[in-house]
N, C-alpha and C positions, 0 to 999 in steps of 0.2 A: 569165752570165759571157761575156766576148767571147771567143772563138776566139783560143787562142795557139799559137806555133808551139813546135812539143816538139820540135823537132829540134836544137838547140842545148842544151836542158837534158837531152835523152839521150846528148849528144856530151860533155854535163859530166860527166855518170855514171861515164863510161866512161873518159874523162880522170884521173878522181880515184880510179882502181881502188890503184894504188899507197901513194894517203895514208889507206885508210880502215882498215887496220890499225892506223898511228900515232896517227889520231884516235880510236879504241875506245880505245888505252892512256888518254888525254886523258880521254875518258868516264867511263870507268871509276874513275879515280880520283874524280872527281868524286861517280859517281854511290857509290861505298864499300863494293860488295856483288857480289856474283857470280849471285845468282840473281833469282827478280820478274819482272814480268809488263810486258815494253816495247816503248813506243810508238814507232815515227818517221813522222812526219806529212809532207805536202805533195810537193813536187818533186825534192827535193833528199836523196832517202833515198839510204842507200848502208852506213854506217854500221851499222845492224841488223844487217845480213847478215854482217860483220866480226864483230860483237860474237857471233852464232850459233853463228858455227863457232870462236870462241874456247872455246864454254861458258859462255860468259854470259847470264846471263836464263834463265826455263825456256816463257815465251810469249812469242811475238812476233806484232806487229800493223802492218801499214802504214797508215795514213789518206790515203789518195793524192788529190791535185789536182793541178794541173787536170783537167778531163775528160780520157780517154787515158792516163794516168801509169799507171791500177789496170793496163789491159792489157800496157804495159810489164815493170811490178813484177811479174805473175805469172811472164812469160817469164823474167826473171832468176832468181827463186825456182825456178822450176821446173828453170832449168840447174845450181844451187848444191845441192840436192838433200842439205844437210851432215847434222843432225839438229832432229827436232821438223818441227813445219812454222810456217808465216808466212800469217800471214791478212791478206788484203787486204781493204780494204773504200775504195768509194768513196765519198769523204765532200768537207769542205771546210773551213774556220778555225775553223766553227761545232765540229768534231769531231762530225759526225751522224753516230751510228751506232756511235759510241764509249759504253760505260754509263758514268753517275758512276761515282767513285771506285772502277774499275777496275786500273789502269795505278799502277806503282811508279815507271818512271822514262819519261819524255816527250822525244824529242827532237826539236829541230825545224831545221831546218839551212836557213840564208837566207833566216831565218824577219822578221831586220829590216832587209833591204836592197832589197827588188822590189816596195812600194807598189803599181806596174803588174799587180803578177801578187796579191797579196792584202795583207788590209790583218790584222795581229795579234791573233788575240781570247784576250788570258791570262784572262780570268775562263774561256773554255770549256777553259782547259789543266789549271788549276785543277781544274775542276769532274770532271775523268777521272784526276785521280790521287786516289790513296789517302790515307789517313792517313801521316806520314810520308815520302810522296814526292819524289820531284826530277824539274827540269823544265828542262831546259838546249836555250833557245833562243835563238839567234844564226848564228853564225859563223866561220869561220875553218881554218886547215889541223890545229891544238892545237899543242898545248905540243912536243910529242915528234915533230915530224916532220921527218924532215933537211933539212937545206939545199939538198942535193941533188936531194932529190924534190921538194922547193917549185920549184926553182931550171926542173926538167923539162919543169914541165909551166906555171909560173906565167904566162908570156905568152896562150900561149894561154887559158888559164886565165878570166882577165883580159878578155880579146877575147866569149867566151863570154858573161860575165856582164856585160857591156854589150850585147851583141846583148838580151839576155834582158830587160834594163832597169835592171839593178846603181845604184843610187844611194849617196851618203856619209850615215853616218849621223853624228846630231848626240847626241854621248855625254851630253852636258850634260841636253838635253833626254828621255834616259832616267832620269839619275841624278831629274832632279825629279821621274817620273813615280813612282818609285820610290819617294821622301821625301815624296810627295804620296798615297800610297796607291792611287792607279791602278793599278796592278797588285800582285796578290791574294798571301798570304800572305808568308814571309819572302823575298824578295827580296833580291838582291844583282847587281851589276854585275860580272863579270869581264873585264877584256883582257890575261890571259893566253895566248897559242896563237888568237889570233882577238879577236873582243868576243859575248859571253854574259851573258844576263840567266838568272841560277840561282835559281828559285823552289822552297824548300819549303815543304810542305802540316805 
């Protein structure tokens, strides 16, 4: 993997301290449960930590990429300090180091916009959740976050995730991937609060 610069997707982290409250409500509805064993994978964590100190989940897991993110993610874990602890592990799209059908809910945040930075592998998202699981990878601020806060912090926001390599996604070309069986179990498109491909197991 080529050398990328984290300084802009740690300056995203830290930007989006405000919406990730909003987005765990988002989550959560989604995901329909309060307890189970969850995942947030790649660059763009942030989320987990929200959903922790809510009470939600009773494990939690990072799968951190690029190289550098795990050392990041510990320092944060370690100032947050709420309950439980957070395991890091440094992995990649493959999910190495993640067991099969571990993992109840999976989520993966800008997981279909950075090509540049990793390419999507839903059969290994698949492969770490459980029976019954959900798998909510995409995008976006959710459903429940105000106007306000969008409003805050959205330029820059924006600036951020074009430095990073942010490309448009072609929704069309998901939904076929979807009616085509390309990605694994019940599937479903959302563009609610963002765009989200919700897989369950």
């Amino acid at each position: 993997m080529n050398t990328v610069d984290l300084a802009p997707i740690k300056e995203l982290y830290v930007l989006w301290n405000p919406v990730y409250p909003f987005l765990t409500m988002h989550i959560e509805e989604i995901y329909g449960r309060r307890d189970g064993d969850i995942l947030e994978m790649g660059p763009f964590c942030g989320a987990l930590l929200s959903m922790q100190s809510k009470g939600i989940g009773d494990s939690f897991s990072i799968a951190a990429f690029p190289i550098g993110m795990g050392d990041f993610f510990r320092k944060e874990v370690d100032q947050h300090k709420i309950h439980g602890t957070v395991r890091i592990v440094e992995s990649n799209t493959l999910l190495v180091g993640i067991p099969d059908c571990s993992i109840n809910l999976v989520i993966f945040r800008g997981a279909l916009f950075f090509p540049s930075l990793f390419k999507v592998d839903f059969s290994a998202i698949y492969r770490v959740l459980k029976e019954n699981g959900i798998a909510m990878i995409g995008g976006g601020f959710g459903k429940y976050t105000p106007k306000e806060v969008i409003d805050a912090i959205g330029k820059r926001s924006r600036d951020l995730n074009l430095m990073i390599g942010k490309t448009e996604i072609i929704t069309e070309r998901l939904r076929e991937d979807i009616r085509s069986g390309k990605i694994p179990g019940h599937a479903e498109l959302v563009a609610d609060g963002g765009l989200w491909v919700i897989i369950r197991k």
